[in-house]
N, C-alpha and C positions, 0 to 999 in steps of 0.2 A: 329282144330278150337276151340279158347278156348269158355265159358261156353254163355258166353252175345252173342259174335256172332249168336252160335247155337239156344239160343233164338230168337235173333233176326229175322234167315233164320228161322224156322220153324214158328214166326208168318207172316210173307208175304206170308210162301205157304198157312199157315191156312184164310188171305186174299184174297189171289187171290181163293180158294176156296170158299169162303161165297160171292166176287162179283160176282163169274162165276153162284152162285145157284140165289142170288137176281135178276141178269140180267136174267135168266130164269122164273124163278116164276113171278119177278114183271115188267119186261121189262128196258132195259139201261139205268144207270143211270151217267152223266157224272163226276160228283164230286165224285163218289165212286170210279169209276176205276182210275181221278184224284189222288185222294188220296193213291191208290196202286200202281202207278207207280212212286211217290214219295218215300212212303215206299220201294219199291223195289231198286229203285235210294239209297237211305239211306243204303240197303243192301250190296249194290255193293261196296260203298264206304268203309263201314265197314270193307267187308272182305278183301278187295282189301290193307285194310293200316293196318293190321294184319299182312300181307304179307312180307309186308315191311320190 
């Protein structure tokens, strides 16, 4: 996995980690997790056409 990718995948987990602590602490929130399943989508894509 070259260098951008690996950035890439390690901020979405670092995302899905800071939604998963805000939706506890401060209760759901729908454009947060919006936004990470985006970014996550974005992930996918990324690594997927690295592949390629």
């Amino acid at each position: 996995m070259p260098g951008s990718a690996r950035v890439l995948a390690v901020c979405t987990v670092c995302g899905l980690v800071v939604a998963s602590a805000y939706t506890v602490v401060f209760g759901g929130n729908g454009w947060l997790w919006f936004a990470w399943v985006v970014l996550a989508l974005v992930t996918v894509v990324v690594l997927t056409a690295r592949r390629v």
